[in-house]
C-alpha positions in Angstrom: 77.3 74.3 73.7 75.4 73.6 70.5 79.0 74.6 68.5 82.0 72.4 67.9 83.8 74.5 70.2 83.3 76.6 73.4 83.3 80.6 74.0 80.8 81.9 71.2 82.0 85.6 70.7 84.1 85.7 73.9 86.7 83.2 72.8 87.1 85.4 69.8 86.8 89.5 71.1 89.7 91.8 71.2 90.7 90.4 74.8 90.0 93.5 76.2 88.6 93.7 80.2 87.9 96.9 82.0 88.2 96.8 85.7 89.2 99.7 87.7 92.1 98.1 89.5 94.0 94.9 89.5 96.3 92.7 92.3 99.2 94.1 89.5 98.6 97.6 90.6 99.1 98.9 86.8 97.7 101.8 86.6 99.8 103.1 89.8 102.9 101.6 88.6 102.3 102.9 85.0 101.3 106.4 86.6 98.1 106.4 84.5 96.7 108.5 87.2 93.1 107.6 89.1 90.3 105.8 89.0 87.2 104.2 91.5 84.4 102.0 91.3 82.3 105.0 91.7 83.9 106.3 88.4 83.9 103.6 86.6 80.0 102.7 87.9 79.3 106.2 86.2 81.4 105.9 82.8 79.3 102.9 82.5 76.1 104.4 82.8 76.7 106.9 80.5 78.0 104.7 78.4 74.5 102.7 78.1 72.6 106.2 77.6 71.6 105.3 81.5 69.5 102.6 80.7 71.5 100.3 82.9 70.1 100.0 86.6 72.4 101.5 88.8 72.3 98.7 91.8 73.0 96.3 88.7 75.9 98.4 87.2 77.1 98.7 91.1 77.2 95.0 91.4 79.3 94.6 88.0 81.8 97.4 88.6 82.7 96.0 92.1 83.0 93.1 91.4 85.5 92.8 87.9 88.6 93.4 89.9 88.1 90.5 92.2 86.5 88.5 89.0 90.0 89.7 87.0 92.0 88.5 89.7 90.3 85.3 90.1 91.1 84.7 86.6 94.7 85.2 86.9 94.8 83.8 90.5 92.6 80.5 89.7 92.9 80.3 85.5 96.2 81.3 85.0 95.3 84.3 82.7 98.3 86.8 81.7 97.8 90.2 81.5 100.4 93.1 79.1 102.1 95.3 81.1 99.8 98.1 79.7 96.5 100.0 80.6 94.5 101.6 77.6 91.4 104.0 77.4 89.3 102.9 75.5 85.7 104.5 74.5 83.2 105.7 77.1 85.9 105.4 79.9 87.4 108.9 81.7 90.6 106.9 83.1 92.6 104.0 82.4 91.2 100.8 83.1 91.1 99.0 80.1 93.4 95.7 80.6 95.0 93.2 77.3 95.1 89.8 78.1 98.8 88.6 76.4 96.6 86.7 73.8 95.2 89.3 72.7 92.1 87.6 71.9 88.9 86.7 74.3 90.6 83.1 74.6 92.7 84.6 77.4 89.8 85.1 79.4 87.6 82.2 78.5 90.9 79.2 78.9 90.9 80.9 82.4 87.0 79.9 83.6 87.2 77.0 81.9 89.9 76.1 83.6 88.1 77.2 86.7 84.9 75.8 86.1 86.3 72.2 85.6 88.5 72.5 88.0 85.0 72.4 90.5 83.7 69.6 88.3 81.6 71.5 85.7 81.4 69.4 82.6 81.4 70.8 78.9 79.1 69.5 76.0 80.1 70.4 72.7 77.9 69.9 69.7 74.9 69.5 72.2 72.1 71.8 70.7 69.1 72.9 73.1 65.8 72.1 71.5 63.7 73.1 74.5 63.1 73.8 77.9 60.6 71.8 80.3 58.1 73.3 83.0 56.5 70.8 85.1 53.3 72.3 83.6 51.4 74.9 81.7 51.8 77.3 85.0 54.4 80.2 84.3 55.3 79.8 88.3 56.2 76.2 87.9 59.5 75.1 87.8 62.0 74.1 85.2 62.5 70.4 85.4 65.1 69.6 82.6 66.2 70.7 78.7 65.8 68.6 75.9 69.0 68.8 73.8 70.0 67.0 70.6 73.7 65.4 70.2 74.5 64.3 67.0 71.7 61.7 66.0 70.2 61.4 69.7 67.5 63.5 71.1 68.3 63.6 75.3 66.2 65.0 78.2 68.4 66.1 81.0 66.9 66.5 85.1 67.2 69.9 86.0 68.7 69.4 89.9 68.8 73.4 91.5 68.4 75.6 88.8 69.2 76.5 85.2 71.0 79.1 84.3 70.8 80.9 81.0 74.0 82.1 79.5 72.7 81.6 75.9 74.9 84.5 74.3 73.4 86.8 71.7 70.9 86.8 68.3 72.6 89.2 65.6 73.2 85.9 63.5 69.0 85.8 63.2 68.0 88.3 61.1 64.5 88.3 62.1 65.1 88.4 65.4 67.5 91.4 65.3 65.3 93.4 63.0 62.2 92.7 65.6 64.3 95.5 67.5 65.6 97.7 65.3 63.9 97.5 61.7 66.9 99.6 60.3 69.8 96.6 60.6 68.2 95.4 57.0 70.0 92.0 55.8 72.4 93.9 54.1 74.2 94.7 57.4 77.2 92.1 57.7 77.5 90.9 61.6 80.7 89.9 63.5 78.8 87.7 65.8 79.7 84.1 65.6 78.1 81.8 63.3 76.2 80.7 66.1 74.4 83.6 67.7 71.2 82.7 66.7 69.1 83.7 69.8 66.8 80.7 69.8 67.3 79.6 73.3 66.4 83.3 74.2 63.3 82.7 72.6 62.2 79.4 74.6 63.0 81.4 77.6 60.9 83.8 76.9 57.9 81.4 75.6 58.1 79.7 79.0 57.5 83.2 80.8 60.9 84.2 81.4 61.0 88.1 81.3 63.8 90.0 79.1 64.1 93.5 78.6 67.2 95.8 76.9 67.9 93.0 74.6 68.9 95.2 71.5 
């Protein structure tokens, strides 16, 4: 995490988290009437103007009621006693973390995640991303990253993941997609959604698509 601190727009969003059931039974117990994984998997494709791919959208449906349970089970996250509707959804699945605020959700997998041994690195900025060569097919051996003063490479061991948030802090980059969001647009993003580790993904042949 090249911030001070952890979470990037998560840790500050309106703690909202949309899962068509949960182990609290809400929406029965507040009598907000039905809802499905099927209904929610088609709210959400509408919702995206059915860009989304459907075996995707499956996938992420199914599996945010387990996930939101895991949270609570495993993280400790507290949930209101309330169910809201919010935009693009046909039933009540809309869950309010007690915080009110992302943080509910992220203190919850980081909890998790450290609890399995995952480590943290604040202030530690990625400043590029090795290949063993020139070959787009060849693997990722490690990340340069800066902390503070020092410039580290770290060994890749199984994989790297990307999880690099978004890029509506770079102008340039955000304009590359839609021309219209001129400067004058303010952004809510977090000071550091800057999209640069997106774009040494990319320049090592990582494919993207739907990023606007």
């Amino acid at each position: 995490e090249k911030m001070p601190t952890y979470g990037g727009n998560s840790i500050i969003n309106g703690g909202e988290y949309n899962s068509w059931d949960d182990e609290l039974h809400l929406r029965e117990k507040l009598n907000l009437g039905e809802d499905s994984v099927e209904l929610h998997q088609k709210d959400t494709l509408k919702g995206g103007d059915f860009y989304g791919f459907p075996e995707l959208v499956e996938v992420f449906v199914s599996g945010a009621t387990p996930a939101l349970n895991w949270m609570m089970d495993e993280g400790g996250c507290k949930l209101r006693n309330v169910l809201n509707r919010t935009g693009g959804h046909t039933a009540y699945r809309t869950h309010t973390c007690v915080e009110g605020v992302g943080r509910g959700y992220t203190e919850a997998l980081k909890k998790i995640a450290e609890g399995r041994g995952a480590k943290i690195r604040l202030n530690t900025k990625v400043t590029w991303i090795w290949r063993k060569d020139a070959d787009p097919n060849s693997p990722v051996e490690g990340v340069e990253v800066v902390m503070g003063r020092k410039t580290k490479n770290i060994k890749i061991g199984r994989a790297l993941i990307m999880a690099s948030g978004g890029f509506s802090r770079d102008i340039a980059m955000r304009q590359s997609f839609n021309p219209s969001i001129v400067p004058d647009f303010n952004c809510t993003n977090h000071p550091g959604a800057t999209g640069e580790t997106i774009r040494m993904a990319q320049a090592i042949g990582a494919d993207s698509l739907q990023l606007a």
